[in-house]
C-alpha positions in Angstrom: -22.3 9.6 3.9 -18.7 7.7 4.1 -18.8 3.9 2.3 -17.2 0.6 3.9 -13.6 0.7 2.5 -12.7 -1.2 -1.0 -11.2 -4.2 0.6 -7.6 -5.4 -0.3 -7.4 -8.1 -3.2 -4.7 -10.2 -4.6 -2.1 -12.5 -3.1 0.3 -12.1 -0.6 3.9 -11.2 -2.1 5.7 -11.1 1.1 8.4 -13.4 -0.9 9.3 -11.7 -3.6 9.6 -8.5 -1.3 11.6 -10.3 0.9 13.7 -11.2 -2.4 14.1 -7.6 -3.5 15.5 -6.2 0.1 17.9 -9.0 -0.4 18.3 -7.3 -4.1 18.9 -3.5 -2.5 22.0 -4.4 -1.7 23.5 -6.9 -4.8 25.4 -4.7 -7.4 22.2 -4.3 -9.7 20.5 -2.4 -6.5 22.9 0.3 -6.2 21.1 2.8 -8.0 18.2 2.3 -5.9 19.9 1.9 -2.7 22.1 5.1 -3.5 18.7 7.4 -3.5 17.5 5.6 -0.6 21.0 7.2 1.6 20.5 10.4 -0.2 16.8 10.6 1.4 18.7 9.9 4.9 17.5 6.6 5.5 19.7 4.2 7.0 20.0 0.3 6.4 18.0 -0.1 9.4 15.1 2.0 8.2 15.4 -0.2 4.7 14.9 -3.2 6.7 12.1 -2.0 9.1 10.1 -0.9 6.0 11.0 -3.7 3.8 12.4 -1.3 0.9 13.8 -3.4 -2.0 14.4 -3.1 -5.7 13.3 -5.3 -8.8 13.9 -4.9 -12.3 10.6 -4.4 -13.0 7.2 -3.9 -11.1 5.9 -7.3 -13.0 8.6 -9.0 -11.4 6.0 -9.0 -8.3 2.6 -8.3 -10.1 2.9 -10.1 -13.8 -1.0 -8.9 -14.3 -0.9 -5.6 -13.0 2.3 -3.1 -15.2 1.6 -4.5 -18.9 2.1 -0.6 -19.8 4.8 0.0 -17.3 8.1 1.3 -19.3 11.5 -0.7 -18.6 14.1 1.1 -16.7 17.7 0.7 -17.2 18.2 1.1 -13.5 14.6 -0.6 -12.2 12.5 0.4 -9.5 12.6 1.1 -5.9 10.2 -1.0 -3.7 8.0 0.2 -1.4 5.7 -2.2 0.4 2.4 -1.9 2.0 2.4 -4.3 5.4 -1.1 -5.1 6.6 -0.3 -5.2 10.0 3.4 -4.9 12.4 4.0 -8.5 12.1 4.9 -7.9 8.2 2.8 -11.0 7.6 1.2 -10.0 4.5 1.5 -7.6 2.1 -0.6 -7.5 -1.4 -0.4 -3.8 -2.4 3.3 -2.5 -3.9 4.2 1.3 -5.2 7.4 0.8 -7.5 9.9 4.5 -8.1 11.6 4.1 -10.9 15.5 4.8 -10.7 15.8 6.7 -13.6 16.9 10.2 -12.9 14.3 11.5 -15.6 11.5 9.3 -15.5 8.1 10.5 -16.5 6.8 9.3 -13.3 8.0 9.1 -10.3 6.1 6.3 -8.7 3.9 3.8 -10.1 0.9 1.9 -8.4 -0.9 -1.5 -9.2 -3.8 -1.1 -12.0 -6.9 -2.5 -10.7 -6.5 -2.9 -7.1 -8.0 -0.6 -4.2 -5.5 1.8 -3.1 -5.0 1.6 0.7 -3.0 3.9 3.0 0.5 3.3 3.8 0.6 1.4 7.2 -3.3 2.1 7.1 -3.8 -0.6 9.9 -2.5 2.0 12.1 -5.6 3.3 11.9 -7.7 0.5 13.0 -5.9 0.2 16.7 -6.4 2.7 20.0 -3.3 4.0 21.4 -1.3 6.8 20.5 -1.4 9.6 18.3 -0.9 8.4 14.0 0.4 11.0 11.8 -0.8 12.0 8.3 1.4 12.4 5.6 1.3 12.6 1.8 4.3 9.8 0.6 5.9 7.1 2.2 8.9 8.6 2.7 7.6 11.2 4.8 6.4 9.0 6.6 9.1 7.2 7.4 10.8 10.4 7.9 8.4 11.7 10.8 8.7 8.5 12.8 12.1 9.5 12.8 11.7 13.2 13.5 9.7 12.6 16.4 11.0 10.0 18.0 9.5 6.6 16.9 5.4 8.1 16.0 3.4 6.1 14.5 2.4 7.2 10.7 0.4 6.7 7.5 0.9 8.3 4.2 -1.9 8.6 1.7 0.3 8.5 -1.1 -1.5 10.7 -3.0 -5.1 12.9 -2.9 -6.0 9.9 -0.9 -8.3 11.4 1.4 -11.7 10.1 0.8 -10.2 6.3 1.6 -8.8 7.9 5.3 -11.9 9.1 5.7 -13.5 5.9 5.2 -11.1 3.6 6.8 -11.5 6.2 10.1 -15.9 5.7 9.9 -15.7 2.6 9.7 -13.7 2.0 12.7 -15.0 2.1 16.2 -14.9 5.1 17.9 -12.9 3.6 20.9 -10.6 2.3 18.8 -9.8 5.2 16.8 -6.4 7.1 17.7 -6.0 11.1 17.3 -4.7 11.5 14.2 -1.8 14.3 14.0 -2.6 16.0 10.1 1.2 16.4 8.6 1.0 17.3 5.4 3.4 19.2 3.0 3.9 22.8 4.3 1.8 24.9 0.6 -1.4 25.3 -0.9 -1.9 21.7 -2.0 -1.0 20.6 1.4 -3.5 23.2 3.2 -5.9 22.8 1.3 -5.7 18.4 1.5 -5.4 19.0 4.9 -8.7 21.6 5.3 -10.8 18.9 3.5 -9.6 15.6 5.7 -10.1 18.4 8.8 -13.8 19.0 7.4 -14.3 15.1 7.1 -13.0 14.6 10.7 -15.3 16.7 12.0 -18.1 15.4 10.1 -17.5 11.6 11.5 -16.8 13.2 15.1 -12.6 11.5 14.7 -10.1 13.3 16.8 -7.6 15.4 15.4 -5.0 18.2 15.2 -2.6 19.7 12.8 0.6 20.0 12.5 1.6 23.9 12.6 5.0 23.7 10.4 7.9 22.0 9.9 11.7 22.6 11.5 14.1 25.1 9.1 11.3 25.8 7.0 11.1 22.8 5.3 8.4 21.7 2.9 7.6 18.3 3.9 9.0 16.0 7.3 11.6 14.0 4.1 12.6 17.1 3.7 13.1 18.4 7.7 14.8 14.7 8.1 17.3 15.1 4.9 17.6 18.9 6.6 18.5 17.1 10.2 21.1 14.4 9.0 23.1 17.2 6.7 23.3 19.5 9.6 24.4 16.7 12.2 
């Protein structure tokens, strides 16, 4: 039995992600914009996605990273748009730019966790691609030519699942399952294949990656060395 979907809560920080793209590329940003090249992604793709950088994840959320650690270097923005317009977005994963931090990425406390680009999703049309992070997403838009893709960003499964039931059935688009090329990824991508067929949702899977790569970040970062 699949539930409604937690729905999205908070305000709309569309400024102060607007702010920290415009901070990517002052001299405090460097770190951040520095890992963004290394990962292949080009100014354009910052801008598409709205990447940015703050000091600090309470720079955008002073509720919601109390217990967040400071970071010499700050944190890497990664926005969650709730639709292609870019009107809104309320939901913010922050990677630190410290070359040893504890962890990697760090998400809002007490808010639902949506899907990367999840309103994808919600719309007929063509094929959406499931990936684990948001940089593999980004990466298999480029990849392929300009697909459309969503990235659970973590063992987000059971909110895919939901978000897919709860849509209509002719509005539901094939979903392409991506995910990283080992066990973890097989076995993510055998349980949202099980779920699929439960709710009757269109789907195939992706058989492997170009060069042997792990994940479609690392095909892309594979493609751009070699041309």
């Amino acid at each position: 039995m699949r539930h409604k979907p937690a729905a999205l809560t908070g305000i709309n920080v569309l400024d102060g992600v607007q702010d920290a793209f415009v901070s990517l590329y002052e001299p405090q940003g460097k770190a951040a914009l520095d890992y963004l090249y290394r990962r292949g992604l080009s100014d354009t793709d910052m801008l598409t996605h709205g990447f940015g950088w703050v000091q600090h994840p309470s720079d955008l959320f002073p509720d919601n990273f109390k217990a967040c650690p400071q970071s010499p270097q700050g944190f890497i923005v990664l926005p969650f748009p709730e639709g292609a317009d870019f009107a809104s977005v309320r939901y913010v994963v922050f990677r630190s730019c410290a070359p040893n931090a504890k962890m990697k990425e760090v998400k809002p406390s007490g808010m639902a966790a949506p899907l990367w680009r999840e309103y994808l999703l919600r719309g007929s049309g063509n094929t959406v691609y499931i990936v684990e992070g948001v940089f593999d997403a980004v990466a298999i838009s480029l990849l392929m030519g300009g697909v459309n893709a969503c990235a659970l960003c973590g063992n987000n499964t059971a909110r895919l699942l939901n978000v897919v039931a709860d849509t209509r059935h002719d509005k539901r688009p094939r979903l392409m399952l991506a995910l990283d090329c080992d066990e973890a990824g097989a076995k993510m991508a055998a349980t949202i294949a099980d779920g699929l067929r439960e709710i009757g949702a269109p789907f195939d899977i992706l058989p492997a990656y170009p060069d042997n790569a792990k994940d479609a970040n690392e095909a892309w970062e594979k493609q751009v060395s070699h041309g």
